[in-house]
C-alpha positions, -999 to 999 in steps of 0.1 A, spaced: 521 -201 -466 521 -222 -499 490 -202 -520 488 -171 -496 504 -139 -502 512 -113 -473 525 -75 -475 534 -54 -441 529 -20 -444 540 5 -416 531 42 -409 540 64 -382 506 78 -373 516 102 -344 545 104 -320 536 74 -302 516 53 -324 522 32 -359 501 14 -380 509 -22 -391 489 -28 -421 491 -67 -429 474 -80 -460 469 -115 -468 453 -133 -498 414 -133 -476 422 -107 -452 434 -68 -443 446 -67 -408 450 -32 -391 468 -31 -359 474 0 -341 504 2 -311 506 29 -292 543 31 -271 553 54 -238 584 51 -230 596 26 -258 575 5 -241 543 -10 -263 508 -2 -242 477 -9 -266 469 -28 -294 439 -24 -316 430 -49 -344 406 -47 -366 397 -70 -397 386 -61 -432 376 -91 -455 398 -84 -491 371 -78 -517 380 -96 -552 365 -86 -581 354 -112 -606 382 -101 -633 411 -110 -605 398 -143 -595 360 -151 -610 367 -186 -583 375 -167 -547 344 -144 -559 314 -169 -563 330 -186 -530 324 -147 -519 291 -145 -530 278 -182 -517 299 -183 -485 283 -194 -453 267 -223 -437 236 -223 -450 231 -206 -483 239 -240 -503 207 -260 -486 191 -230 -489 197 -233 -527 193 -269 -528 158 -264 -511 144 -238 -540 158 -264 -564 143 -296 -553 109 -278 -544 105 -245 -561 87 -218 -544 88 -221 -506 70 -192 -478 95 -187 -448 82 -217 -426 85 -244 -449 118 -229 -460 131 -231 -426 116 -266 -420 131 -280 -451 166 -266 -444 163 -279 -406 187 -268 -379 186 -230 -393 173 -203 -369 151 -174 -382 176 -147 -377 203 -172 -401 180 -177 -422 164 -142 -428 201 -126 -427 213 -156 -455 180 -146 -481 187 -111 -480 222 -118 -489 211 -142 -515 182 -119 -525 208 -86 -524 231 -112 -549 202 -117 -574 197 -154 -563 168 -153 -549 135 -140 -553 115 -125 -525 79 -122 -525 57 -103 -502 18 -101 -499 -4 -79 -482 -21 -103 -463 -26 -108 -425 -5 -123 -407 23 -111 -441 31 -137 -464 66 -141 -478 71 -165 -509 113 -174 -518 121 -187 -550 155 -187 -575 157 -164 -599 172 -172 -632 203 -169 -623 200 -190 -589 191 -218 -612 221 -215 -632 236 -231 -598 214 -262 -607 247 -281 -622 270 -268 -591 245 -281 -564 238 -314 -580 280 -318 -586 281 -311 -551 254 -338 -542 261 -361 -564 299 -363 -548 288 -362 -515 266 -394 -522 301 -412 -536 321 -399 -509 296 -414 -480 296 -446 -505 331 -449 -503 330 -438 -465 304 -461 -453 295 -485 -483 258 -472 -480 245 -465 -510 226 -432 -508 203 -415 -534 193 -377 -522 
């Protein structure tokens, strides 16, 4: 538990049940026991992500804000080719279903990464694009390529130019 900090935190909720409160550095954890008879019957767990603000740790925040599978090739998409509908976004990120895609924009979107835009048109038409912001990424996503290019180098002694 090197870079991870925990607290425990218990509370007699009613006669026969406590709550065990345990935070961590990524995660609040509350478990509820219920006892009869000294005797533990139930357990309920529930998880609550730890929200950092920027100020606390401006690193463990951006992770926040870009986590997930998808939402760097999403990124990297709208960089290499600009303004993408739904269906070539999709086909240019590959292996990404509708649903993780549609749920990833409107995170990015919701973030001010990305820009949606809809037209009234039949069947509708959707357009994604960075905003000004999302471009500010430009320098991350290339860092990121442009190591994973040296890394499969070193890994394989292919030279590979994305």
């Amino acid at each position: 538990m090197s870079e991870e900090w925990f607290s425990k935190i218990c509370t007699k909720l009613w006669e026969d049940t406590i709550l065990l409160q345990v935070v961590s550095s990524l995660y609040i954890s509350f478990i509820f026991v219920t006892f009869a008879e000294n005797q533990m019957l139930a357990t309920k767990k529930s998880l609550k992500k730890n929200v950092f603000t920027p100020l606390e740790c401006p690193f463990r925040a951006t992770l926040d804000l870009l986590e997930g599978k998808w939402k760097f090739s999403i990124i990297y998409s709208l960089l290499k080719r600009g303004t993408l509908r739904f269906k070539e976004l999709e086909r240019e990120v590959g292996g990404i279903t509708p649903r993780m895609l549609i749920a990833a924009l409107k995170e990015l979107e919701a973030n001010g990464i990305v820009r949606r835009k809809a037209y009234a048109t039949v069947p509708p038409t959707v357009e994604y694009s960075l905003t000004d912001c999302g471009r500010t990424l430009e320098p991350v996503i290339n860092a990121i390529r442009e190591w994973g290019e040296l890394h499969i180098e070193k890994q394989t002694g292919k030279v590979i130019k994305g």
